[in-house]
C-alpha positions as protocol buffer text, in pm:
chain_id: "A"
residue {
  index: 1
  type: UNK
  ca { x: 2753 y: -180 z: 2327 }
}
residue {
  index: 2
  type: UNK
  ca { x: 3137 y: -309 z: 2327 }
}
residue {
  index: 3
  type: UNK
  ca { x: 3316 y: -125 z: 1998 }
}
residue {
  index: 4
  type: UNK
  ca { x: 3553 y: -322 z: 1845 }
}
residue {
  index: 5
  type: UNK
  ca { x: 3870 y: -109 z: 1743 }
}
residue {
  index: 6
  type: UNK
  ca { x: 3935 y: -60 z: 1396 }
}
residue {
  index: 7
  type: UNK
  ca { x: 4259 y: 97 z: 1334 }
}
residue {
  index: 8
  type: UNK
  ca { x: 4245 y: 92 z: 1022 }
}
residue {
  index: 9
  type: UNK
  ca { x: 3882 y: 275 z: 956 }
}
residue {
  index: 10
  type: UNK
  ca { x: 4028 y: 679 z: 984 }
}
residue {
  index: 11
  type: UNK
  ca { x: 4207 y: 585 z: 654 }
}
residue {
  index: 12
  type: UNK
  ca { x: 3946 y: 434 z: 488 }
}
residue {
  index: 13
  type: UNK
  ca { x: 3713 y: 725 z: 554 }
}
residue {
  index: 14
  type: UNK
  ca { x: 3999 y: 927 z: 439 }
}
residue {
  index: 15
  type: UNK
  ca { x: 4028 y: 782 z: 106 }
}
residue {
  index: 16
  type: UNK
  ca { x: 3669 y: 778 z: 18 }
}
residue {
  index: 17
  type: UNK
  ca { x: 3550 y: 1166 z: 95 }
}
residue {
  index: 18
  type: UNK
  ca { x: 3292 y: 1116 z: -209 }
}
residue {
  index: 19
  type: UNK
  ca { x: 3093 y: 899 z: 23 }
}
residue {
  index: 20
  type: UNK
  ca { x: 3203 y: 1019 z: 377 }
}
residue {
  index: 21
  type: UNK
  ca { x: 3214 y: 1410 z: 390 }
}
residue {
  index: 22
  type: UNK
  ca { x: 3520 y: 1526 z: 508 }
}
residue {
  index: 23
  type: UNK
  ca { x: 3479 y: 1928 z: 555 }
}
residue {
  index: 24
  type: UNK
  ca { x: 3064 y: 1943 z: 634 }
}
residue {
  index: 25
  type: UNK
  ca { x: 3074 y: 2233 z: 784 }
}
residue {
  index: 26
  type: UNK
  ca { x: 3175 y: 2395 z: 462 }
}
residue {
  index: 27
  type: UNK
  ca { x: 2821 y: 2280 z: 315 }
}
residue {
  index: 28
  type: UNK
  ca { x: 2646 y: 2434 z: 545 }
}
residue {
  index: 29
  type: UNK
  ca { x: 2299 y: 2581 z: 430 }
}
residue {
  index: 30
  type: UNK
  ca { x: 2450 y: 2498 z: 75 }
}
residue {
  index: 31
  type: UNK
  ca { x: 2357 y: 2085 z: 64 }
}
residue {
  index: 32
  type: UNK
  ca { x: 2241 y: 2078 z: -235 }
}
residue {
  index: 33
  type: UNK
  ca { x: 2615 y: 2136 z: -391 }
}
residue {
  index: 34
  type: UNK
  ca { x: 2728 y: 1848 z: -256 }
}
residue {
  index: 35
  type: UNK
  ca { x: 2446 y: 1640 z: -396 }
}
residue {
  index: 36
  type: UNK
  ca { x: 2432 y: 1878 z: -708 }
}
residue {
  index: 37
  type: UNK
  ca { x: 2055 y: 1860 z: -729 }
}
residue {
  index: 38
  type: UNK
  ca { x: 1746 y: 2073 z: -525 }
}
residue {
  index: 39
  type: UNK
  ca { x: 1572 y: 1765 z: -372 }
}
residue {
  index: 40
  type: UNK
  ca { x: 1460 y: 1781 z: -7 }
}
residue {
  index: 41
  type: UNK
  ca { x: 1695 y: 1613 z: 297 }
}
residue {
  index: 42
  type: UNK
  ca { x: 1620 y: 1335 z: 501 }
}
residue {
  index: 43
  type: UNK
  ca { x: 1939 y: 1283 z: 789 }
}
residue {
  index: 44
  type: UNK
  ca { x: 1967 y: 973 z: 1007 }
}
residue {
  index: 45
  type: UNK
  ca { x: 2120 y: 1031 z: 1320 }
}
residue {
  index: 46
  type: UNK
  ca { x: 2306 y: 784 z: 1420 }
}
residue {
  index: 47
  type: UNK
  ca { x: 2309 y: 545 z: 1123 }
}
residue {
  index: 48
  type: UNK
  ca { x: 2535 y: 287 z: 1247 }
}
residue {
  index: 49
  type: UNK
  ca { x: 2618 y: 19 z: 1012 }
}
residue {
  index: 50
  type: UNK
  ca { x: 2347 y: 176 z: 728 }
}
residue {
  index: 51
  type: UNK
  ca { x: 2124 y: -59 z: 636 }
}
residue {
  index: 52
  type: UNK
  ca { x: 1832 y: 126 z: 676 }
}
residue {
  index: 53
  type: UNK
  ca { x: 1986 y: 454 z: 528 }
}
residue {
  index: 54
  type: UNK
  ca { x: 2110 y: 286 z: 254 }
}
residue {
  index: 55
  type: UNK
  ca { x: 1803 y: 74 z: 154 }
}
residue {
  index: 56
  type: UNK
  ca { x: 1593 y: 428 z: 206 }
}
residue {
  index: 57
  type: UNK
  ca { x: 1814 y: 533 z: -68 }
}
residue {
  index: 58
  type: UNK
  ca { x: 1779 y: 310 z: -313 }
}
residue {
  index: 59
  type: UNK
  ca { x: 1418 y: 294 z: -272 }
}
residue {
  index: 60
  type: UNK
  ca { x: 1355 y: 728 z: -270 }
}
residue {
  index: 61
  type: UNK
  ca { x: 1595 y: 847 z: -559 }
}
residue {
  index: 62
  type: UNK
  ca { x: 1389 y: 1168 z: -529 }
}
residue {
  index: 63
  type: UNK
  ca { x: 1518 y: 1237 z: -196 }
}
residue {
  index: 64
  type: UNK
  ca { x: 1875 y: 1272 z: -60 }
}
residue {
  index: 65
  type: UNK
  ca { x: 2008 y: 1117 z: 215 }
}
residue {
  index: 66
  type: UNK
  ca { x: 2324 y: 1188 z: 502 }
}
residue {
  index: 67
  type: UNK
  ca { x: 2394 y: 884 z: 732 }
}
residue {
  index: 68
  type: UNK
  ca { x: 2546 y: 1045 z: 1076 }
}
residue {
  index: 69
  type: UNK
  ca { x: 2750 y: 810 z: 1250 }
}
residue {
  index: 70
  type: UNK
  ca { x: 2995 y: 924 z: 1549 }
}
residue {
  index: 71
  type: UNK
  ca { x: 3198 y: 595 z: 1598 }
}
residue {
  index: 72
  type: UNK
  ca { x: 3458 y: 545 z: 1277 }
}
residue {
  index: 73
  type: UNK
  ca { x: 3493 y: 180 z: 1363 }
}
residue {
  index: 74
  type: UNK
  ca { x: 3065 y: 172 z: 1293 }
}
residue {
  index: 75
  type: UNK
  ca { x: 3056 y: 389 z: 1016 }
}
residue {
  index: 76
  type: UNK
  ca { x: 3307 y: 198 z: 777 }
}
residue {
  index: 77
  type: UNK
  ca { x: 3059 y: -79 z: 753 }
}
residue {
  index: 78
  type: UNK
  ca { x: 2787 y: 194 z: 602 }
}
residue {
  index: 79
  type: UNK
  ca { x: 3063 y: 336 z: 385 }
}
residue {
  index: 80
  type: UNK
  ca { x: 3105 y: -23 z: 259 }
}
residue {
  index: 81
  type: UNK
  ca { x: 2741 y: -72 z: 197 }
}
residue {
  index: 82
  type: UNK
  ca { x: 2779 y: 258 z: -6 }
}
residue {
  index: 83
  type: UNK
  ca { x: 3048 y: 210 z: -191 }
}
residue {
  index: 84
  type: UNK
  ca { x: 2906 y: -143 z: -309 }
}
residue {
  index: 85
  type: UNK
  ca { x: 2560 y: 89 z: -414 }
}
residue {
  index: 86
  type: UNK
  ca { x: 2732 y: 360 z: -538 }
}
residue {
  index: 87
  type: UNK
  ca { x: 2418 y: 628 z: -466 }
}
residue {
  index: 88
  type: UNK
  ca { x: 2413 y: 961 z: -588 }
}
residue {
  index: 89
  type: UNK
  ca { x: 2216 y: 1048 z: -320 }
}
residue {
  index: 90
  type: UNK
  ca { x: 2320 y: 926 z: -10 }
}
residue {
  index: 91
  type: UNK
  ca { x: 2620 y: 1098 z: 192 }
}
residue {
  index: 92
  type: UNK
  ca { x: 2790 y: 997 z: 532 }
}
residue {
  index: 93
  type: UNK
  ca { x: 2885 y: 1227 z: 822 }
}
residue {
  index: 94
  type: UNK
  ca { x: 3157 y: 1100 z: 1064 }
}
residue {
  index: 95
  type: UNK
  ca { x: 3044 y: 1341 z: 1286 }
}
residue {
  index: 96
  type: UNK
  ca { x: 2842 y: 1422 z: 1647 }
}
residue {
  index: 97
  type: UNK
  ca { x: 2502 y: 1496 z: 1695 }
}
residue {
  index: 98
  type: UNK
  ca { x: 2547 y: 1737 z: 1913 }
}
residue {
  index: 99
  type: UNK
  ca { x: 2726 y: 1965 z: 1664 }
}
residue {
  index: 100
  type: UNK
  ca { x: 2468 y: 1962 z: 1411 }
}
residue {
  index: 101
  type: UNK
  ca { x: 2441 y: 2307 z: 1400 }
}
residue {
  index: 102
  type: UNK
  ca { x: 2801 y: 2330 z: 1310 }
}
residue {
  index: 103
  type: UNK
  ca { x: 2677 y: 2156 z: 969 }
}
residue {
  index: 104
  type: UNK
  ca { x: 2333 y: 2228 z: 884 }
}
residue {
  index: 105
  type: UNK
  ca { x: 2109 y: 2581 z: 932 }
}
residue {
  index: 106
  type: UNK
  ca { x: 1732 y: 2639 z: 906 }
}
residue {
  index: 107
  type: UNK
  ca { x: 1614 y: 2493 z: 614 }
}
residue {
  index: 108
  type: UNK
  ca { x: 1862 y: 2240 z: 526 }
}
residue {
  index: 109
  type: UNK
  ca { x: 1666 y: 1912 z: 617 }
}
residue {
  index: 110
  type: UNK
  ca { x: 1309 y: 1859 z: 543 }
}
residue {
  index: 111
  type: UNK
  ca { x: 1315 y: 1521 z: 791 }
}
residue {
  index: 112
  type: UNK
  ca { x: 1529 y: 1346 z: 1084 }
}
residue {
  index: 113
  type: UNK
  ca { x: 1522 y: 941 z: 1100 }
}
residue {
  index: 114
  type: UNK
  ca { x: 1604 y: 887 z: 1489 }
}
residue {
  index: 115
  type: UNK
  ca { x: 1614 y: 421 z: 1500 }
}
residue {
  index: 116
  type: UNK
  ca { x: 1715 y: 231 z: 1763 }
}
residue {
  index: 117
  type: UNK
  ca { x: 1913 y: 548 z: 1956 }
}
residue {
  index: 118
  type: UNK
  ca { x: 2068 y: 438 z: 2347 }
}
residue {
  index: 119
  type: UNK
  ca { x: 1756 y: 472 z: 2552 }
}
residue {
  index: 120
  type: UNK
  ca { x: 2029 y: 576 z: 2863 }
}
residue {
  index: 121
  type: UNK
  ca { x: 1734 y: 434 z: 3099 }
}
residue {
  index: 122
  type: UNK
  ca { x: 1911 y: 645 z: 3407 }
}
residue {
  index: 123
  type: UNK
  ca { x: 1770 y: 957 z: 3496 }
}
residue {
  index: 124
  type: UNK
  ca { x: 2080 y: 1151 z: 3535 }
}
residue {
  index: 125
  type: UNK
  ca { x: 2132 y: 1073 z: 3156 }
}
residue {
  index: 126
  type: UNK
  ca { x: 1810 y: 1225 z: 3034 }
}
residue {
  index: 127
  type: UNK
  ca { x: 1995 y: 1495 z: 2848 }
}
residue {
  index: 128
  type: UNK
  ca { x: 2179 y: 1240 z: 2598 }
}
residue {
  index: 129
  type: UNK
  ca { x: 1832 y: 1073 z: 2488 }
}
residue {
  index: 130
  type: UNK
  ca { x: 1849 y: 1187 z: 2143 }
}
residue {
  index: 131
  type: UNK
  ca { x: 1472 y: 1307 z: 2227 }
}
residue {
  index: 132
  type: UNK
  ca { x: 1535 y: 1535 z: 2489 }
}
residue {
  index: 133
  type: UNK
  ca { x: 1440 y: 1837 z: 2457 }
}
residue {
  index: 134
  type: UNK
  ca { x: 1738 y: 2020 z: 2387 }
}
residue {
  index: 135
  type: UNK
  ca { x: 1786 y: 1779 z: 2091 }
}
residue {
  index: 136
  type: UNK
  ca { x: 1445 y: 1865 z: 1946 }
}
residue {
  index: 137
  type: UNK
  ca { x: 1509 y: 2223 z: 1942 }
}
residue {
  index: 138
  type: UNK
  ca { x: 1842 y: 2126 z: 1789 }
}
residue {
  index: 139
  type: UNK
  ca { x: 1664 y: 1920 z: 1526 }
}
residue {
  index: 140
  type: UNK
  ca { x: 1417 y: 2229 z: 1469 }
}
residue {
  index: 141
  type: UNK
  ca { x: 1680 y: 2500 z: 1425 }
}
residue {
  index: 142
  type: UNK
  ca { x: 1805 y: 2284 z: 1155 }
}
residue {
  index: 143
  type: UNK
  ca { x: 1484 y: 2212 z: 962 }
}
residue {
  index: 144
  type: UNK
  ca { x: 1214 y: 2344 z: 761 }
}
residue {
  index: 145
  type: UNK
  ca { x: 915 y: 2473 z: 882 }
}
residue {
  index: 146
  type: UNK
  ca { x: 693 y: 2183 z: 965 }
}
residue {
  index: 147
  type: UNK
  ca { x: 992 y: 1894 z: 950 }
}
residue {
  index: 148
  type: UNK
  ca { x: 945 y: 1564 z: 1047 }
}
residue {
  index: 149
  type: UNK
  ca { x: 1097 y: 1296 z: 1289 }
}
residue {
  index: 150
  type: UNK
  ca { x: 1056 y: 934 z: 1252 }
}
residue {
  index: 151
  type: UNK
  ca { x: 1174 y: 769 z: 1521 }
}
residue {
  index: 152
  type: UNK
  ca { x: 1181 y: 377 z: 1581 }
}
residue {
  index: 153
  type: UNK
  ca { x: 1321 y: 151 z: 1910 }
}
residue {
  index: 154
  type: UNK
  ca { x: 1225 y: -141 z: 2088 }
}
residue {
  index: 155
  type: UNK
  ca { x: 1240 y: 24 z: 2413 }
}
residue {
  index: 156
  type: UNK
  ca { x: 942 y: 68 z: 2555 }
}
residue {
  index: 157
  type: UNK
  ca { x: 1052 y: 342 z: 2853 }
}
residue {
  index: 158
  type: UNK
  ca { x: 1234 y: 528 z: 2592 }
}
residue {
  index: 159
  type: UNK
  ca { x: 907 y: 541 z: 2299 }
}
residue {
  index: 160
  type: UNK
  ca { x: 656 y: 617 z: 2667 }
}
residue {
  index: 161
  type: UNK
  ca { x: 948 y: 914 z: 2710 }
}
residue {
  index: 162
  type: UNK
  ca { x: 967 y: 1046 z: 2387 }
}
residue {
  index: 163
  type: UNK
  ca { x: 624 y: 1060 z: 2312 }
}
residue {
  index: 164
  type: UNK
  ca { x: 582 y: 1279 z: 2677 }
}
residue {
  index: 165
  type: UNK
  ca { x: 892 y: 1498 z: 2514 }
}
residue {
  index: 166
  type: UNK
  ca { x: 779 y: 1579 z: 2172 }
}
residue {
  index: 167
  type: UNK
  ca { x: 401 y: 1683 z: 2290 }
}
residue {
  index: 168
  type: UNK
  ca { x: 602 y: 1881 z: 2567 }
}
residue {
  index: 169
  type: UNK
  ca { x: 758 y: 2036 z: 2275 }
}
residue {
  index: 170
  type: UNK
  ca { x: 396 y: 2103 z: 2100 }
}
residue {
  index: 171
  type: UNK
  ca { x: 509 y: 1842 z: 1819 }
}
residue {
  index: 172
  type: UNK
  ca { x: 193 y: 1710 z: 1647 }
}
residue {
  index: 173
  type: UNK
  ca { x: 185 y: 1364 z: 1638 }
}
residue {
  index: 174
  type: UNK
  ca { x: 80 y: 1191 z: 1317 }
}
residue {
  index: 175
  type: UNK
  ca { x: 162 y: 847 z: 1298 }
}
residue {
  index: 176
  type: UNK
  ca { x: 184 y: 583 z: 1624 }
}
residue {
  index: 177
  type: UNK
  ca { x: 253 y: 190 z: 1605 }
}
residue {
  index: 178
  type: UNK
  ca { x: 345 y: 2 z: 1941 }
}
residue {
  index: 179
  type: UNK
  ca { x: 362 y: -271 z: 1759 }
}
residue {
  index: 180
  type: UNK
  ca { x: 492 y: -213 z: 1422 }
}
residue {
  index: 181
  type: UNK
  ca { x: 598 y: -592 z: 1239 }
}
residue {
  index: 182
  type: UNK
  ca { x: 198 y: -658 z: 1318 }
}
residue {
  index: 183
  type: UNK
  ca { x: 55 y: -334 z: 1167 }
}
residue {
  index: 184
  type: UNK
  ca { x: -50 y: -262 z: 810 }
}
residue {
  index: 185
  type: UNK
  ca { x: 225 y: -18 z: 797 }
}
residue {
  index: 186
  type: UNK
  ca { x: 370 y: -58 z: 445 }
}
residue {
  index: 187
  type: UNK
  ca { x: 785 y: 55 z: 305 }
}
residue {
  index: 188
  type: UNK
  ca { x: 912 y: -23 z: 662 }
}
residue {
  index: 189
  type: UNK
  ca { x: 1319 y: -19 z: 611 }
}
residue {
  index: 190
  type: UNK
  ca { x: 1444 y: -245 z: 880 }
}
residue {
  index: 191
  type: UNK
  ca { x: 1818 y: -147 z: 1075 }
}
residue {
  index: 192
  type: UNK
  ca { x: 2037 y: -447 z: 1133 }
}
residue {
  index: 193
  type: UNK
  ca { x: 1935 y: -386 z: 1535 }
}
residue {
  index: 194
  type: UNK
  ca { x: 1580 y: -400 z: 1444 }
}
residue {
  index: 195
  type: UNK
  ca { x: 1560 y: -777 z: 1244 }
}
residue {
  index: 196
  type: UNK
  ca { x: 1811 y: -867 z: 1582 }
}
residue {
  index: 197
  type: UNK
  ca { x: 1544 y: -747 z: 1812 }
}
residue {
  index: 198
  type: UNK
  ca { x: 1241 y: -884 z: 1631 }
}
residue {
  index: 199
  type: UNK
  ca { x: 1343 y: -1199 z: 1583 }
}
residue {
  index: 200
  type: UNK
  ca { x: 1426 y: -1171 z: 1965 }
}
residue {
  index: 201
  type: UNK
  ca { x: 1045 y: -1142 z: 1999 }
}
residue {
  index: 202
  type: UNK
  ca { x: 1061 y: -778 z: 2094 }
}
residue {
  index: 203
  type: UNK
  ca { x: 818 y: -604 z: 1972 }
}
residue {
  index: 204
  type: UNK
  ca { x: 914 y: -257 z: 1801 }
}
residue {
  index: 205
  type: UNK
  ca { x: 775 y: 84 z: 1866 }
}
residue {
  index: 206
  type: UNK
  ca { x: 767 y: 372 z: 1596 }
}
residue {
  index: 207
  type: UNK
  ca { x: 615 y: 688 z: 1558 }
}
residue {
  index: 208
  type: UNK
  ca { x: 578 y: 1053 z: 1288 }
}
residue {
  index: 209
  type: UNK
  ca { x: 546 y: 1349 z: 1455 }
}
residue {
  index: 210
  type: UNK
  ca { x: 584 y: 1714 z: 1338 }
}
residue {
  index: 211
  type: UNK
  ca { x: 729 y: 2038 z: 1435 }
}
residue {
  index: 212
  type: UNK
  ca { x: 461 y: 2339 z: 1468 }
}
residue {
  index: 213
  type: UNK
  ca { x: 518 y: 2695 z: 1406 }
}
residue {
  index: 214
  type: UNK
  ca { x: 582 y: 2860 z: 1770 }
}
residue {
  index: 215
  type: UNK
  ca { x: 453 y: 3180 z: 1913 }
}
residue {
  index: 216
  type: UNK
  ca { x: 747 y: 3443 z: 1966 }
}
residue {
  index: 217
  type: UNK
  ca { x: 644 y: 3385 z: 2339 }
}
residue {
  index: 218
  type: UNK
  ca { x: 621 y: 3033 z: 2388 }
}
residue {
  index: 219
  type: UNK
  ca { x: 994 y: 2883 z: 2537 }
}
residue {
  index: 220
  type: UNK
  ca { x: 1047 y: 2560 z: 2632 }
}
């Protein structure tokens, strides 16, 4: 995907650090300051423009949410979305995935929303699949016992690859649609990539599944 450059967007997330974090790190283990409130976590990671974050929002006052977005010039058009809803509850991180440890420690988030993440289809770029193993344990480490990911694409290589990952992992898988517009499921959220592919005809893939306790002996 071709970013367009936004010079602009570093100052806009600047001037609005009651919607885009600026100092995370400094909330670390301590979330519920920021939101001011005890109710559980749900992170998105990679949230992109935040339609789906910010409609999951609006619909779950109950729960908080953080939008992480790497890209500034993608994350100004969630921080516009949330500055038009003005939610208590939902936070954005300009930030990378693959420091979430810098921002969040065990316990901090009771679920992870993984939707429409690169599927890098070449084998050489298995470790950036936001699935890969060393991105579950990341996810874990972060997590309560018995967290949740929800994870949604329209890649069928990349849902056939995760689902091998997370049972390598000893994940218990609760929920599985391969084709998710024609199930029953009800209080789907749709991301602006997933009405684009649907309407495309492609049919979209999602899945629940659940960290288990490990034995002090089991690695992975």
């Amino acid at each position: 995907m071709r970013l367009r450059n936004k010079p602009w967007a570093k100052d806009k997330i600047a001037q609005n650090p009651q919607y885009v974090v600026p100092n995370p790190e400094d909330y670390k283990g301590k979330w519920h300051e920021a939101f001011g409130n005890q109710q559980p976590l749900h992170i998105e990671v990679g949230t992109g423009k935040g339609r789906f974050i910010t409609e999951m929002a609006k619909a779950h006052p109950d729960i908080n949410y953080i939008g992480i977005e790497l890209f500034d010039s993608v994350i100004v058009a969630a921080l516009d979305r949330l500055i038009e809803a003005d939610l208590p509850n939902l936070k954005l991180l300009n930030v990378n995935a693959n420091d979430l440890a810098k921002y969040f420690t065990k316990n901090d988030v009771d679920r992870v929303y993984l939707n429409f993440s690169d599927p890098w289809p070449k084998t050489r770029h298995e470790k950036r699949r936001l699935t890969y193993k060393d991105f579950l344990k990341l996810y874990e480490d972060i997590m309560l016992d018995g967290g949740e990911i929800h994870f949604k694409t329209d890649n069928q290589g990349l849902f056939e690859y995760s689902l091998m990952s997370f049972s390598a992992y000893g994940m218990l898988l609760k929920f599985i649609s391969l084709d998710l517009h024609k199930s029953d499921f009800e209080g789907n959220m749709m991301t602006e990539y997933e009405q684009k592919f649907s309407e495309q005809g492609n049919r979209i893939y999602r899945c629940e599944v659940k960290f288990q306790p490990k034995s002090k002996d089991n690695s992975f």
